[in-house]
N, C-alpha and C positions, 0 to 999 in steps of 0.2 A: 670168229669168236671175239668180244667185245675184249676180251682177258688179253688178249695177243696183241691188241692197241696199246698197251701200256708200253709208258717210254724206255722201261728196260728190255720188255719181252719182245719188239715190235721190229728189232733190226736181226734179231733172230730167225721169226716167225716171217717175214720176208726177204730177206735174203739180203741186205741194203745193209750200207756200211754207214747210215746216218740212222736218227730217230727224230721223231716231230719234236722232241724238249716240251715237251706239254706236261705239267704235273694233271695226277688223277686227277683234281676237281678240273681244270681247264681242259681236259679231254674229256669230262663226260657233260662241262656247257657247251663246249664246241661240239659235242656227238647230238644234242640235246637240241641246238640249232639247226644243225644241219637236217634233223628230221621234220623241226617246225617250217622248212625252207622245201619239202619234198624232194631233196637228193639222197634219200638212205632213208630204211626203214629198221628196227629195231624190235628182236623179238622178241624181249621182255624190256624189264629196267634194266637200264647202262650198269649199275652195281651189280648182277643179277651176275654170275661167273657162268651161269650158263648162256649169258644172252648172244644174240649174235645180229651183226651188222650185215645189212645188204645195201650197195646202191639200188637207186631207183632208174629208169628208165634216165629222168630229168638229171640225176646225180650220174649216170653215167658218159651224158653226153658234156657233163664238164667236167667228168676229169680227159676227156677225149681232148678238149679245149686245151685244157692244161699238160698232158702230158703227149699230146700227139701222136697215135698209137700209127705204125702205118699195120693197117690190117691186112693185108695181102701180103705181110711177111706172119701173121699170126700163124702159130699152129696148136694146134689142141692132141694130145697124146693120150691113152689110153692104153694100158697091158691086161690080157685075161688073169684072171685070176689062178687058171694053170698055167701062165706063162706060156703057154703055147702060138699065142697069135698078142700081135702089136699092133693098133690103131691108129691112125694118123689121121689128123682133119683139117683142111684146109681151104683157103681160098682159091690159091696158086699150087696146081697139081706138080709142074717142074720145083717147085718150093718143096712141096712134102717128097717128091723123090729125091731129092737135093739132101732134106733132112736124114730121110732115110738110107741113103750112101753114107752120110757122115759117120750113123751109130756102127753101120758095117764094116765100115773102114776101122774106125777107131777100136772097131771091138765089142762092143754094146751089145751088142745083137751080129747074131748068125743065122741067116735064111734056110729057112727050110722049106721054104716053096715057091710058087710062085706069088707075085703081087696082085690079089682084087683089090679091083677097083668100081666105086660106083661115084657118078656125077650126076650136080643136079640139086644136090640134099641141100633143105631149109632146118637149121641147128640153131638152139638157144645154148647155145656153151656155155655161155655166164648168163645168169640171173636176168640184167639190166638189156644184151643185146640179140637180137635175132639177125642170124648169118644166112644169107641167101644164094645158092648154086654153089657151095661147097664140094670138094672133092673127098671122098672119104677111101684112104686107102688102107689096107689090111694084108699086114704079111702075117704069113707063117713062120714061127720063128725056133729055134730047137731053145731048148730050157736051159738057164744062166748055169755058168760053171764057172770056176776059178780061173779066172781068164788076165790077160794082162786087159787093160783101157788104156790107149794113145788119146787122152783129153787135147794135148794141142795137134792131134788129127782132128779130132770133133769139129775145135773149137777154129780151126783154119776154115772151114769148109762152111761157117754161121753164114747165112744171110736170114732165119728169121729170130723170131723171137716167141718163148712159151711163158713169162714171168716178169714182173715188174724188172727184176734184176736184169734179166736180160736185154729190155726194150730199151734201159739205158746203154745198154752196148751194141747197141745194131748202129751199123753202119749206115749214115742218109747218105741218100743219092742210086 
């Protein structure tokens, strides 16, 4: 949403411990250009509190330029809505079971069955990119309870990343 670019909502609404310093008018000629430049499309007017921002194909492969995403650490996650099963999608299948030890370990998640697995799958996960031969794994999982979470269990065990926040903390190499 266009509303969550703004320089106070913006370190909130992603998780970042900085904000662009753009007052409204130079966020919505900067939002304004970048749409005359075909990297982001916009679904109404920039003022518009409902409008909402997408990169575009051309706009996603520079912020790729700019922030260098390694995508075979990417994961994409997913919970049923009955909390019964957890989805994981990824590039690097040893990555999503990696992932998926971390939350078990930590706590997060308690198995309740076994791990399917399908490989292969072509996924638009974001708007701007399509993922080709993805692993898609799905556990079964028993429903959240008042549990302890060991976060620097979790967080010992990272090698990918789900969020801008966290692609600044991944580990190169």
């Amino acid at each position: 949403m266009t509303r969550c670019l703004a320089s106070e909502v913006y370190p909130l609404h992603m998780n970042v411990g900085y904000s662009h310093g753009l007052t409204d008018h130079q966020l919505q000629v900067t939002l304004d250009r970048m749409k005359r430049r075909g990297l982001i499309t916009i679904s109404s007017e920039v003022d518009d509190a409902e409008s909402s921002v997408t990169l575009t194909p051309a706009g996603g492969d520079q912020w790729s330029l700019e922030r260098a995403p390694v995508w075979d650490r990417f994961i994409f996650e997913n919970g049923s809505l009955s909390g019964e099963r957890f989805t994981v999608v990824a590039a690097n299948e040893s990555i999503s079971r990696r992932y998926i030890g971390s939350r078990i370990a930590a706590g997060i998640e308690v198995q309740a069955g076994p791990i399917g697995v399908r490989r292969g799958v072509s996924l638009s996960l974001i708007p701007w990119k399509r993922f080709q031969n993805m692993v898609v794994l799905r556990l079964a999982r028993e429903r959240s309870t008042n549990r302890h979470v060991d976060w620097d269990v979790y967080e010992s065990m990272r090698i990918w990343w789900t969020s801008l926040a966290e692609l600044s903390k991944l580990p190169r190499g």
